[in-house]
KEKOL-383221 format. One record per residue (C-alpha): residue in one letter; residue number from 0; y, z, x. Coordinates in Angstrom, 2 decimals. Layout:
<sites>
SITE, aa, i, v, w, u
SITE, a, NUM, Y, Z, X
...
</sites>
This chain:
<sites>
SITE, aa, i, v, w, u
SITE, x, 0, 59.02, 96.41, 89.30
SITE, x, 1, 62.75, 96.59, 88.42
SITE, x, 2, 62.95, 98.39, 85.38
SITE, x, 3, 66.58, 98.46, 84.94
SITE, x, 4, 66.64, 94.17, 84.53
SITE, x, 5, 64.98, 95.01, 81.58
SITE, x, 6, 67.95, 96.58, 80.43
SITE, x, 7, 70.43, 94.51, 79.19
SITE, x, 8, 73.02, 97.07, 78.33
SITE, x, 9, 76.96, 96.26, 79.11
SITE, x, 10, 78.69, 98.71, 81.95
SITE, x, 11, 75.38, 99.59, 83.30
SITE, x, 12, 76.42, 97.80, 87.20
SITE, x, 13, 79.59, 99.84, 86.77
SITE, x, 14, 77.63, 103.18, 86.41
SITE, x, 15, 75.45, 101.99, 89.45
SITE, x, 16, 77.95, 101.96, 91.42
SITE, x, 17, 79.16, 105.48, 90.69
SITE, x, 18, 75.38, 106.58, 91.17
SITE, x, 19, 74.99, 105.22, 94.34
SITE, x, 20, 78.47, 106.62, 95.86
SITE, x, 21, 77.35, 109.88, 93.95
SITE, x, 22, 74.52, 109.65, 96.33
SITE, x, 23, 75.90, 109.08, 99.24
SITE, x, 24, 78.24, 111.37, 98.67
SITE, x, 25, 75.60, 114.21, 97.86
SITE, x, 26, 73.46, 114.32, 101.27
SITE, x, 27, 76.46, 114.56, 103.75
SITE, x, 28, 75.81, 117.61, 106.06
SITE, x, 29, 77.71, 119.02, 108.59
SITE, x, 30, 75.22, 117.44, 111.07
SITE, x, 31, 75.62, 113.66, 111.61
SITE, x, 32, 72.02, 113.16, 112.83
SITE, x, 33, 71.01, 114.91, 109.41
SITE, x, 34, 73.07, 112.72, 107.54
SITE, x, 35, 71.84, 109.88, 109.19
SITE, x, 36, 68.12, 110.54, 108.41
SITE, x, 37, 68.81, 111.54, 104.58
SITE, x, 38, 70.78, 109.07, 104.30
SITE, x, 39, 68.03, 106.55, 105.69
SITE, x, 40, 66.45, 105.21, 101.95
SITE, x, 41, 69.47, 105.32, 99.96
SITE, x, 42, 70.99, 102.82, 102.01
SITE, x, 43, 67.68, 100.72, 102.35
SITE, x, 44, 68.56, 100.75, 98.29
SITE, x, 45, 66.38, 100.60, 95.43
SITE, x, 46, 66.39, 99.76, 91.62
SITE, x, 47, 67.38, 103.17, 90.96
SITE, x, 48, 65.58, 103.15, 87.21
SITE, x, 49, 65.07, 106.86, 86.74
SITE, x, 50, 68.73, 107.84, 87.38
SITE, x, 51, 69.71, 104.51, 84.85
SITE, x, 52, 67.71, 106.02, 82.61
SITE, x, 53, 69.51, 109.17, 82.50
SITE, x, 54, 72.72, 106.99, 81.85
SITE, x, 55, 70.83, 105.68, 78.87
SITE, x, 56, 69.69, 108.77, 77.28
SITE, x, 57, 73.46, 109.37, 77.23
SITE, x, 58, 74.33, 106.74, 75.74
SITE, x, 59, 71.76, 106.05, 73.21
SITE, x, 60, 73.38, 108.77, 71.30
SITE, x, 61, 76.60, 107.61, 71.97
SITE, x, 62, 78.12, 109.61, 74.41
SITE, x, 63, 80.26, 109.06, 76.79
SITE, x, 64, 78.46, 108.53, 80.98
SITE, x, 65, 80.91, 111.55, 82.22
SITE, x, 66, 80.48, 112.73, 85.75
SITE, x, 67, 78.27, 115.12, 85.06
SITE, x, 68, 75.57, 112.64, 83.50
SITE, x, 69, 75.97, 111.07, 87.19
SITE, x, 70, 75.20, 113.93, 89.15
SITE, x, 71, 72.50, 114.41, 86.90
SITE, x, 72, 71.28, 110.89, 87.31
SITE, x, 73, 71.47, 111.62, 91.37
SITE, x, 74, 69.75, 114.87, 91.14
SITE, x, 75, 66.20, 113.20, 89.81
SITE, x, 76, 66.52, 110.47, 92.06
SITE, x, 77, 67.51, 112.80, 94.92
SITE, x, 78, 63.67, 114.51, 93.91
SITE, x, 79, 62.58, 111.13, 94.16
SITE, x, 80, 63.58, 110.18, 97.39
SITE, x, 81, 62.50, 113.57, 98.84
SITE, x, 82, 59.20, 112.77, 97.28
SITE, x, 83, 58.57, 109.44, 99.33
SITE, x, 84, 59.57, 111.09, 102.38
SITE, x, 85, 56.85, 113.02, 102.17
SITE, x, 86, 54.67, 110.48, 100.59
SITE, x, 87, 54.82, 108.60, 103.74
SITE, x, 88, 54.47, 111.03, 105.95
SITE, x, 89, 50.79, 111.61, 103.69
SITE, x, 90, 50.24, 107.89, 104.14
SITE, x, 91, 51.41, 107.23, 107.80
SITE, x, 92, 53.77, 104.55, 106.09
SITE, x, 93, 54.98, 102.42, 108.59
SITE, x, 94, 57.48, 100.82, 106.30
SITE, x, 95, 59.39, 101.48, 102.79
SITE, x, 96, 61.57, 99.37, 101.06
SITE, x, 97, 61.70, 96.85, 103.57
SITE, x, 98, 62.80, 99.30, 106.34
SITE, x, 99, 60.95, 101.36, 108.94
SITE, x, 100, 60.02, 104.97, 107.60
SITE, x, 101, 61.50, 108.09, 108.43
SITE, x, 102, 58.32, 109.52, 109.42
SITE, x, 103, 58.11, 106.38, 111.73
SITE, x, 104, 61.59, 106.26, 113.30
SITE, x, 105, 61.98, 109.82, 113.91
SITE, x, 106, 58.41, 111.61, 113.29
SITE, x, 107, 56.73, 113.35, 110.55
SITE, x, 108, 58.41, 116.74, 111.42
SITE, x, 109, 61.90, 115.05, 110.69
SITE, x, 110, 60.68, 113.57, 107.94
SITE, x, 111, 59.48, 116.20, 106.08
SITE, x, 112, 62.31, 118.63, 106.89
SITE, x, 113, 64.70, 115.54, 105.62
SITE, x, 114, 62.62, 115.46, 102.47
SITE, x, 115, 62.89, 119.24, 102.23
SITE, x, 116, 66.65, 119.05, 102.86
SITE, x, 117, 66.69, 115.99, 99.32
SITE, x, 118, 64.99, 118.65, 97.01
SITE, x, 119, 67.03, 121.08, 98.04
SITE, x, 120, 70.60, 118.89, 97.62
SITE, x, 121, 68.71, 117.93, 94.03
SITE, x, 122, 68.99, 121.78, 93.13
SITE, x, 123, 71.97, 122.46, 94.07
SITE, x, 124, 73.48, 119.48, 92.28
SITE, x, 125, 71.09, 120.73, 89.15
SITE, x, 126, 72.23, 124.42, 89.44
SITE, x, 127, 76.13, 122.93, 89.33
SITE, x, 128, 74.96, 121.61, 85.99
SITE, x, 129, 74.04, 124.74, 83.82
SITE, x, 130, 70.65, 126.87, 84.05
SITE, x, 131, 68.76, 125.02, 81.64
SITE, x, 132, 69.13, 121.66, 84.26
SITE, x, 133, 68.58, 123.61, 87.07
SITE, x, 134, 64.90, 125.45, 85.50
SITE, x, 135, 64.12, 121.94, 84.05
SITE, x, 136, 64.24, 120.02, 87.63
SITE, x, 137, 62.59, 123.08, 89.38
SITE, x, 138, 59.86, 122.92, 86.79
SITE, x, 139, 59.69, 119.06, 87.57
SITE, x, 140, 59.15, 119.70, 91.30
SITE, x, 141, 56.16, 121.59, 90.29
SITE, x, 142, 54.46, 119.41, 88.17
SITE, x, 143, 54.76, 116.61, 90.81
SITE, x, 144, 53.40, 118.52, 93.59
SITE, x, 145, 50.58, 119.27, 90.41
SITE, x, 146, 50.00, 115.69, 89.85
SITE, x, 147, 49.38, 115.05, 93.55
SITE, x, 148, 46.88, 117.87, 94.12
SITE, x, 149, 45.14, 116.80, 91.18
SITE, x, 150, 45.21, 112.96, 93.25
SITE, x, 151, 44.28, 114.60, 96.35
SITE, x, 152, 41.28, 116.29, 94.92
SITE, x, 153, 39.35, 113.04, 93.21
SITE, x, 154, 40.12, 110.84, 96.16
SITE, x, 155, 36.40, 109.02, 96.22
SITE, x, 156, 35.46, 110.33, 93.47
SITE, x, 157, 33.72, 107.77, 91.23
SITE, x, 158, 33.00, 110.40, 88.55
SITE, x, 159, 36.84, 110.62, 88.04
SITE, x, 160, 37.56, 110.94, 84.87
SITE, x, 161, 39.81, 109.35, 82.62
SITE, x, 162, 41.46, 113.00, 81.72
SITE, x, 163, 41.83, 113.91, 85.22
SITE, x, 164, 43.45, 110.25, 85.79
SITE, x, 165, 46.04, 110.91, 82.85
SITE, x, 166, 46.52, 114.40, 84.29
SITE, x, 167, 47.77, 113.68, 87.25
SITE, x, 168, 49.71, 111.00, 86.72
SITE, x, 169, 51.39, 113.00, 84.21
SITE, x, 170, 52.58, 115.15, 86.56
SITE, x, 171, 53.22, 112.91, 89.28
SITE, x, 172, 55.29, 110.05, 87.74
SITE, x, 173, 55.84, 110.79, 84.06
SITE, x, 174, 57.16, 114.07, 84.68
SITE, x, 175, 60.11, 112.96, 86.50
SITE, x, 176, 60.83, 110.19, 84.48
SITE, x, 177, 60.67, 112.72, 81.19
SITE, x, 178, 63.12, 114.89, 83.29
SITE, x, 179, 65.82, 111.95, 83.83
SITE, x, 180, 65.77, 111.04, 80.15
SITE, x, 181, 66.19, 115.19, 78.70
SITE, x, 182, 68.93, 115.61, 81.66
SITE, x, 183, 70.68, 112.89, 80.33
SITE, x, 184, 70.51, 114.67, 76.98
SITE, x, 185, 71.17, 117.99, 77.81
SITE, x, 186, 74.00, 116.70, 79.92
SITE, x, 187, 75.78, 114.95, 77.40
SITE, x, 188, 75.66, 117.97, 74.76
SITE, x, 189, 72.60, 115.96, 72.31
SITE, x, 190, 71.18, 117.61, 69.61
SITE, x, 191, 67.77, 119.71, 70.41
SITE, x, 192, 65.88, 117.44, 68.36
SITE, x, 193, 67.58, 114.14, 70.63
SITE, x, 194, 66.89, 115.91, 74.09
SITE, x, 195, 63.05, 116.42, 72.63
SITE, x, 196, 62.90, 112.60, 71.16
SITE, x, 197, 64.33, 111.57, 74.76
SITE, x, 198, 61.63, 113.83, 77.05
SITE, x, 199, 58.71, 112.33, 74.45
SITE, x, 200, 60.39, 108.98, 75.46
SITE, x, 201, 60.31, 109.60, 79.13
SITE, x, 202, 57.12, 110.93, 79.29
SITE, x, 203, 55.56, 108.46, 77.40
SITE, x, 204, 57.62, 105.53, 79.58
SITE, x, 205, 56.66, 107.27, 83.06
SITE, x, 206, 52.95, 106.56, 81.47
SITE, x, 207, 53.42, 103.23, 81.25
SITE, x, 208, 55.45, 102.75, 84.12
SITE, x, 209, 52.22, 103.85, 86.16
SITE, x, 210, 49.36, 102.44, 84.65
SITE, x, 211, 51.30, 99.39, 85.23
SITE, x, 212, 52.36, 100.00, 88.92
SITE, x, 213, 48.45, 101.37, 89.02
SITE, x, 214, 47.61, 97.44, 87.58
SITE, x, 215, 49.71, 95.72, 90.33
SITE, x, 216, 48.07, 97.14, 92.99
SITE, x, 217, 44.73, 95.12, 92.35
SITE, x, 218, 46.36, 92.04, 90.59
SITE, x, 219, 49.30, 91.18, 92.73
SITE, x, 220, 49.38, 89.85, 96.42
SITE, x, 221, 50.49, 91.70, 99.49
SITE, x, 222, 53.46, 89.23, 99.73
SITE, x, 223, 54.08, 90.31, 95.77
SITE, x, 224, 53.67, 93.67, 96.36
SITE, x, 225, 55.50, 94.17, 99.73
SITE, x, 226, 52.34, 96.14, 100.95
SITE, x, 227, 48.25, 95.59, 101.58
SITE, x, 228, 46.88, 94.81, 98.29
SITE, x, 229, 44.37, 97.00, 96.81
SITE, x, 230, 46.03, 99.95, 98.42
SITE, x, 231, 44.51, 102.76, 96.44
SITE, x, 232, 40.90, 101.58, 96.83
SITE, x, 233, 41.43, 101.90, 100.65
SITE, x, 234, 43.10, 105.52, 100.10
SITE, x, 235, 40.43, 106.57, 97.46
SITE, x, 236, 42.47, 106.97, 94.25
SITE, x, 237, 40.92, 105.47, 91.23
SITE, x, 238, 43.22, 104.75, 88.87
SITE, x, 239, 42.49, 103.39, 85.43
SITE, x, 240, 41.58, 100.01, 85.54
SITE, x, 241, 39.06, 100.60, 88.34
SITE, x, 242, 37.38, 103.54, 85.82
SITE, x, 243, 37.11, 101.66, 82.88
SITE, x, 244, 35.06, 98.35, 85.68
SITE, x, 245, 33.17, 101.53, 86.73
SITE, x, 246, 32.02, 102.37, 82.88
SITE, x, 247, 31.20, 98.96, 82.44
SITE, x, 248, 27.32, 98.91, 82.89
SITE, x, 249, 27.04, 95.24, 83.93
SITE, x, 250, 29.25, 95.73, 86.44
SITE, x, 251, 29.57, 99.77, 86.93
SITE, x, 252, 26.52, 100.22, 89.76
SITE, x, 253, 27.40, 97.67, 92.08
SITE, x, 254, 31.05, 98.85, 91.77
SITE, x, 255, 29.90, 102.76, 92.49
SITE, x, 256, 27.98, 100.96, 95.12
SITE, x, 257, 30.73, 99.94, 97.18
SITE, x, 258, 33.44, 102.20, 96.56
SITE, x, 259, 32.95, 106.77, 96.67
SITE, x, 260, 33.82, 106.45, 100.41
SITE, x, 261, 36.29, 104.60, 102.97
SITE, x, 262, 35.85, 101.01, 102.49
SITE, x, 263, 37.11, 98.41, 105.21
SITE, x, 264, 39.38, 95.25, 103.81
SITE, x, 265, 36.46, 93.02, 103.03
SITE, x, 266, 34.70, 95.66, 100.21
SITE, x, 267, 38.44, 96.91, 99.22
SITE, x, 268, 38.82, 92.97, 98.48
SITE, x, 269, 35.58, 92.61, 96.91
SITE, x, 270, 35.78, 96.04, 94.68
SITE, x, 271, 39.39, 94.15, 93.42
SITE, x, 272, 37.82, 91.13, 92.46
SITE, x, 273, 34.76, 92.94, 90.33
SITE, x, 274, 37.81, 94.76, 88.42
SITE, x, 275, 39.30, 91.52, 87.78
SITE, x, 276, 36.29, 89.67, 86.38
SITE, x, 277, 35.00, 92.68, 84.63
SITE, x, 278, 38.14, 93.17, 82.22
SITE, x, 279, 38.96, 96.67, 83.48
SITE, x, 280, 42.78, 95.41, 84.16
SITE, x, 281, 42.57, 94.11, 80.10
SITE, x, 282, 41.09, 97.57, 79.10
SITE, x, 283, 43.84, 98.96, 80.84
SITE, x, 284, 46.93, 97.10, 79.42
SITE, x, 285, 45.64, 97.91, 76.02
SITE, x, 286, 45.73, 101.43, 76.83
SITE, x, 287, 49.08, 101.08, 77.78
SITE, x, 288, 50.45, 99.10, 75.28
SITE, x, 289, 48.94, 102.41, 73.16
SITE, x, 290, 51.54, 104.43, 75.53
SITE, x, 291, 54.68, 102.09, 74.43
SITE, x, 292, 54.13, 102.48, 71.05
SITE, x, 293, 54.00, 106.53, 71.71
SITE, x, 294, 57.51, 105.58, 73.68
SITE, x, 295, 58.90, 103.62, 70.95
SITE, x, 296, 58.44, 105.95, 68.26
SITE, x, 297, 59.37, 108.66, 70.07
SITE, x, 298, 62.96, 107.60, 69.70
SITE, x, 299, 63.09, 107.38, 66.02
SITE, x, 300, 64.87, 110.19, 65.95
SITE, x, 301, 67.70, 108.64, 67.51
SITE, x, 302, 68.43, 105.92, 65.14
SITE, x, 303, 68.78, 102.32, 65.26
SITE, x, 304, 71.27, 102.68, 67.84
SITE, x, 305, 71.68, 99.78, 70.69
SITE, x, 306, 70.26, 101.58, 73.52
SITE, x, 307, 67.81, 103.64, 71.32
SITE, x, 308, 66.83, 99.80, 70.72
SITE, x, 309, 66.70, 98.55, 73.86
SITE, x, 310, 64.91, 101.32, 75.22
SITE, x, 311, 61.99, 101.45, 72.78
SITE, x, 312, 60.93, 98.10, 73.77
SITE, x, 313, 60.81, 98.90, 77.17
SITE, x, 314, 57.43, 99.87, 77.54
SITE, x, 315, 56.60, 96.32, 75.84
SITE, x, 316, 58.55, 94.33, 77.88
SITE, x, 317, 57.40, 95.95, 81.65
SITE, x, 318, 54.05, 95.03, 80.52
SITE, x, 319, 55.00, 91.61, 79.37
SITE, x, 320, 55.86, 91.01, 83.21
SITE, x, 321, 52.11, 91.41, 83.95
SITE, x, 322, 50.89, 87.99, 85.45
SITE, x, 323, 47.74, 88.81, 83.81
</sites>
């Protein structure tokens, strides 16, 4: 999902460029090899949404994308990156992004001290920004590491609820996205009341953003998706659509039937199809489409400025790219 096509805001390729030599610029180390490895999935590239949307919480307001919005842009993605080195070392991903994975080229050891070496290049850049940046992206790196404990500890669990499901997600994705949007405020000297109305936005975006990615996984194929379809059915995470299928009671038994344990291809395969037919993935989007409009009102507080515009629909239109 490439959030930032959904953007259609003028400049925005310009201020890509700066993030990505911003990058670059920000995980050189006096060791080459170092370099090399942290180096690894920012050249591999990406969409690079949550540091756009930092840009954009600047300029909904109206201000100016000064360097220091930049670095603040790099510093969440930075927390990002470190993030999926670490993911895949969790997973024993082979690949990401089209590339073979740190944890695959050089081992999980290098991989997680590369990962380690991200967050820590995020805080310094954050610290360089002013205390309040620097508590607000150490808080962040908390409530991600919350959100994926929370995952960790309902993996098979049919009787996952729906609160534990919005719980960790909220941690694990929204948080950061919330983070990029209030950096981009604080950054760019916004009102308190703007910096709050930009956080709601991000947090209630990240929401989306997930439930969506969460919808993917069982609707779109592995050539789609770049990776096995049904991928968090095999790894035990049931996210939202799968819940509502297992409420369902035509359809909830035989579901708990099959999944609550490892599954092989065939019943990960068949478990997708019974969400499918049983409208759990409908149930779902509706839910969602509840987030938007939290992510759309959010920013009234901004005005009817372009961006403010533009980003209020986003929620909307990500889900309008649903081939369901």
């Amino acid at each position: 999902m490439n959030v930032g096509e959904l953007l259609p805001l003028p400049h925005l390729d310009g201020h890509r460029t700066r993030i990505e030599e911003e990058l670059r610029r920000s995980v050189g180390s006096g060791d080459a090899f170092l370099t090399e490895v942290a180096s690894h999935l920012i050249t591999a590239g990406g969409h690079r949404w949550r540091p756009i949307l930092t840009v954009c919480a600047s300029l909904a307001s109206g201000a100016e994308v000064s360097d220091e919005v930049v670095q603040g842009a790099c510093s969440v993605e930075l927390v990002h990156l470190g993030s999926l080195y670490h993911d895949d070392v969790i997973d024993e991903a082979p690949t990401r992004r089209s590339v073979e994975s740190v944890n695959a080229r050089w081992g999980n050891l290098m991989a997680i001290v590369a990962g380690d070496f991200l967050l820590a290049r995020a805080s310094e850049i954050a610290a360089s920004l002013g205390t309040e940046v620097a508590g607000l992206l150490a808080a962040t790196i908390g409530r991600l590491c919350e959100g994926e404990v929370r995952e960790l500890r309902t993996a098979f669990q049919t009787s996952r609820t729906e609160d534990a499901y919005f719980a960790s997600i909220a941690g694990k994705t929204a948080s950061l996205v919330a983070a990029a949007c209030r950096i981009g405020g604080l950054v760019s000297a916004q009102p308190e009341v703007r910096v709050d109305a930009l956080t709601a936005f991000g947090q209630a975006f990240g929401t989306v953003f997930q439930i969506v990615d969460d919808i993917n996984d069982l609707v779109l194929t592995e050539a789609e998706l770049g990776k096995p379809a049904g991928h968090d059915l095999i790894e035990g995470v049931y996210t939202l659509p799968v819940l509502r299928s297992l409420s369902f009671p035509e359809v909830g038994d035989e579901l708990r039937g099959l999944l609550g344990r490892p599954v092989e291809r065939p019943e990960a395969d068949k478990a997708r199809e019974m969400v499918i037919g049983s409208g759990g993935v409908e149930s779902a989007i509706l839910t969602a489409r509840d987030w938007a409009d939290r992510a759309r009102v959010a920013l009234d507080p901004l005005g009817p400025s372009p961006t403010a515009v533009i980003l209020g629909e986003l929620g909307h239109n990500l889900l309008d790219q649903l081939p369901v």
